[in-house]
C-alpha positions in Angstrom: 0.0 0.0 0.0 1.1 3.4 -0.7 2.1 4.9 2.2 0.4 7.9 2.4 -3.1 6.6 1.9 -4.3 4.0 4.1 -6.1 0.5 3.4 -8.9 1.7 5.2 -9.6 5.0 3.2 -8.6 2.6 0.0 -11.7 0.6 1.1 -13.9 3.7 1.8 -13.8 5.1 -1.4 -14.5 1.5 -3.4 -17.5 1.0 -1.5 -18.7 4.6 -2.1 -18.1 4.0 -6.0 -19.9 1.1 -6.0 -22.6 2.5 -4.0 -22.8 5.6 -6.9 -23.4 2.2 -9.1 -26.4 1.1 -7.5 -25.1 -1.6 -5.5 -27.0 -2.0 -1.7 -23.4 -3.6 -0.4 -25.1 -4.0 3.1 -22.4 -6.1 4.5 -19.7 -5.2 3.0 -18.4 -2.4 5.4 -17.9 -5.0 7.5 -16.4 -7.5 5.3 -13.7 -4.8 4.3 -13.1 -3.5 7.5 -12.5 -6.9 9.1 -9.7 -7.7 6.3 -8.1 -4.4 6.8 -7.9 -5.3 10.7 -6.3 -8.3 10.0 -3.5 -6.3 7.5 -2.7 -3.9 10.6 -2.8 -7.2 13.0 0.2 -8.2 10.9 1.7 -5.6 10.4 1.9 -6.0 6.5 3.8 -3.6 4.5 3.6 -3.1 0.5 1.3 -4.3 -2.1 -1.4 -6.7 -0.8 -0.2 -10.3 -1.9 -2.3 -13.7 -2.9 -1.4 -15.2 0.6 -2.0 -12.7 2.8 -5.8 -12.7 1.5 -6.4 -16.5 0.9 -5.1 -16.4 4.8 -7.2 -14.3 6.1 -10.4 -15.9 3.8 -9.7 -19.4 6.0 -9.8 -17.4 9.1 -14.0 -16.8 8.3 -16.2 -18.6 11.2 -13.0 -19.0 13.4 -11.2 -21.2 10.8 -14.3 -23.8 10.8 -15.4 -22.3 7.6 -15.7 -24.9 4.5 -14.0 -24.7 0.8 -17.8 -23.6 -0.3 -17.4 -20.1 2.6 -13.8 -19.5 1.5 -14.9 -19.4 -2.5 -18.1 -16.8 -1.4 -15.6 -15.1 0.5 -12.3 -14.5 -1.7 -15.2 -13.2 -4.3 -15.8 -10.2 -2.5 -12.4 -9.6 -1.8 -11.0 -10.0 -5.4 -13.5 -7.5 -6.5 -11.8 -4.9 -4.2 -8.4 -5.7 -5.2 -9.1 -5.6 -9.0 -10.6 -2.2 -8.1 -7.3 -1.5 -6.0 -5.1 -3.0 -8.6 -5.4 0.4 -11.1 -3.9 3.0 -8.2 -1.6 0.6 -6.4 -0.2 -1.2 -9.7 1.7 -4.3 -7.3 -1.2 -5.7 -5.5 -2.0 -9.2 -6.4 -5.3 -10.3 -7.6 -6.2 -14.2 -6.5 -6.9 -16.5 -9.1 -10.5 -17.2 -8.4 -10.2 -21.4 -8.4 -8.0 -21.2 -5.4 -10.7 -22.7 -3.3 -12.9 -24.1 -6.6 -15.7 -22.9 -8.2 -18.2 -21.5 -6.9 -21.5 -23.2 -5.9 -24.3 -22.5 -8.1 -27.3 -21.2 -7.0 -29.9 -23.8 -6.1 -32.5 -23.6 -8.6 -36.0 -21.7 -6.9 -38.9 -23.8 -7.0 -41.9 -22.5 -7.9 -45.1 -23.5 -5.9 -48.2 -24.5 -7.6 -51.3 -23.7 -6.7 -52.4 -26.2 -4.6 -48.8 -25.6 -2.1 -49.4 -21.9 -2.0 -53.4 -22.7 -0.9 -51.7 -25.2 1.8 -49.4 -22.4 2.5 -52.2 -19.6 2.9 -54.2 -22.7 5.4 -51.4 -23.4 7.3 -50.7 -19.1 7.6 -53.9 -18.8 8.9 -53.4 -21.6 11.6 -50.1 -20.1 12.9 -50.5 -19.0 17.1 -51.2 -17.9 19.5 -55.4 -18.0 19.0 -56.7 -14.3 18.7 -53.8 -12.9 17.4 -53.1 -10.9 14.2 -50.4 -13.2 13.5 -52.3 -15.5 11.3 -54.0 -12.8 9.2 -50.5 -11.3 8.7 -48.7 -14.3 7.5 -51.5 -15.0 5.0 -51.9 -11.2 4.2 -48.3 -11.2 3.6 -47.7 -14.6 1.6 -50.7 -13.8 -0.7 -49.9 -10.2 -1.2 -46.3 -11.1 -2.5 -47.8 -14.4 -5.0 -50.9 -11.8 -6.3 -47.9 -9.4 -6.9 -44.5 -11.1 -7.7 -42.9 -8.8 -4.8 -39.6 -10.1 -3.4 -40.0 -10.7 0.4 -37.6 -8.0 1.4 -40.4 -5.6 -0.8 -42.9 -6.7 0.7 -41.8 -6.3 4.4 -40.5 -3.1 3.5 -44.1 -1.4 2.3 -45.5 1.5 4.1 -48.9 2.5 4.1 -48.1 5.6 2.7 -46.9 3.0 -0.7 -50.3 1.3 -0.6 -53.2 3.5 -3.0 -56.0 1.4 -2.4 -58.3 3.9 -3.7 -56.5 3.7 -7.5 -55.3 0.2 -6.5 -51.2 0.7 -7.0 -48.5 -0.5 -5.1 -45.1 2.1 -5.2 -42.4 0.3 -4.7 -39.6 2.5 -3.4 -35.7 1.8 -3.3 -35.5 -1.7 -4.5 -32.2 -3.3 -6.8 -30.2 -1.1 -8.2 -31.8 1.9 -5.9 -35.0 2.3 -8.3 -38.6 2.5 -8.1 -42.1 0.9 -9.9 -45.5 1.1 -9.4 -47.3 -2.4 -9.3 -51.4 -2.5 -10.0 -53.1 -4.5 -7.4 -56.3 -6.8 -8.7 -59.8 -5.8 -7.0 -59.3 -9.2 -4.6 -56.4 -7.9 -3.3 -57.1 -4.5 -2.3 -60.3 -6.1 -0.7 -57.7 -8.2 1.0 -55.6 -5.7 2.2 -58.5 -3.2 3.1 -59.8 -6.2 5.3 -56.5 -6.7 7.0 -55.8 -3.0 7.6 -59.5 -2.7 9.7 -57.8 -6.2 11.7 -54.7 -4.2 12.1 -56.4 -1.5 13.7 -58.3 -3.4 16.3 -55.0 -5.1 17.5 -51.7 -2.5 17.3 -52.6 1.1 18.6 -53.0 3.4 15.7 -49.9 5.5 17.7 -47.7 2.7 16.9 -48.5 2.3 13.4 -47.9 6.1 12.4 -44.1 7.2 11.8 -41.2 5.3 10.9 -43.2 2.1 11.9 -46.5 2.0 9.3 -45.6 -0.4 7.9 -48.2 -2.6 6.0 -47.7 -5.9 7.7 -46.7 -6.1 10.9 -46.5 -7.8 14.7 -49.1 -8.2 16.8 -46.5 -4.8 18.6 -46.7 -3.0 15.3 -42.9 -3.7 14.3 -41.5 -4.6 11.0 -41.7 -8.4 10.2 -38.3 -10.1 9.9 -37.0 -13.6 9.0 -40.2 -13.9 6.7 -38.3 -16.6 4.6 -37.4 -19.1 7.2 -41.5 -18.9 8.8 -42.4 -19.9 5.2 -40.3 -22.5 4.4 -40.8 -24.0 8.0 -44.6 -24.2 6.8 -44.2 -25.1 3.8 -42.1 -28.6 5.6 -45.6 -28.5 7.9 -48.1 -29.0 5.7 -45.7 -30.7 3.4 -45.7 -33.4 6.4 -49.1 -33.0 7.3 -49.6 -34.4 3.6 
């Protein structure tokens, strides 16, 4: 590294470029900043080399990580040294089959409609009795199959993003930091008019004003989270109960 411009400021203005690109990068602050901890650890000097990254890529989940982490892992870090590689000239960019290819994606499976009408049964059977847990998982699960919205989207919705009156969904901020209006069919708003009058009988209406209105929510009014892992534990439920 150049001696008058630190690894860490080297890092700061990648992910800033990358952020100018459209790329969310949510992790990667830490990522970076981790790797950069472990070059002033070891007090390395000069051009970042092959070994001292594919080193610190073994040391992810205290050195129990597998081939498959290391791969995921020396990604993101040869994308910041090609991007270092055109102001410091000497740093070393790692082959990328060091660890082996990468693991392709598992192909998505796509429910028919008899799963997602065992899905939207077993929503509405979810505990405790009396809650508005139920209504929100199969408010949620139908809203994102009548829609096509990615569950992140769908979490993220205000009520402010809902027109029910013109029947239009904005989507705000989404891949690639851009925006689209979806139209809703007439079942759905009905749906979501319906669940909004439940809403309002079970979460205060001074909760759900503010930076928490969100459409679909606790039976406290926060934001749903870990959306993906309730589904696919119910989608193994009813697949069992089959």
């Amino acid at each position: 590294m150049s001696a008058h411009i630190s690894l860490q400021r080297r890092i700061g203005d990648y992910l800033a470029e990358r952020r100018r690109l459209g790329f969310v990068l949510r992790s990667r602050d830490t990522f970076l900043a981790g790797f950069a901890y472990y070059v002033a650890r070891h007090h390395h000097r000069g051009p970042l080399t092959v070994e001292l990254m594919t080193d610190w890529v073994r040391q992810g989940k205290g050195g129990q990580g597998s081939p498959e982490t290391w791969v995921r892992r020396l990604g993101k870090l040869r994308s910041f040294a090609r991007y270092l590689k055109q102001f410091e000239p000497d740093t070393e960019v790692p082959d990328e089959s060091i660890f082996g290819s990468e693991p392709g994606r598992v192909a998505p499976h796509i429910d028919h409609e008899d799963e997602i009408t065992e899905l939207l049964a077993a929503a509405r059977r979810l505990g405790p009795h009396g809650s508005l847990r139920p209504m929100t998982f199969e408010t949620l699960f139908a809203l994102m199959v009548s829609t096509g919205l990615r569950v992140s989207e769908a979490i993220n919705l205000r009520d402010a993003d809902v027109d029910l009156k013109h029947g239009m969904l904005t989507i705000r901020q989404t891949k690639f930091a851009k925006s689209r209006q979806l139209p809703l069919h007439p079942s759905t708003v009905t749906a979501l008019s319906h669940y909004r009058r439940q809403r309002a009988q079970h979460v205060p209406a001074t909760v759900t004003t503010g930076s928490l209105s969100a459409v679909v929510v606790s039976d406290l009014g926060n934001r749903l989270g870990n959306v993906r892992c309730i589904a696919s534990s119910m989608r193994c439920a009813t697949a069992w109960a089959g």
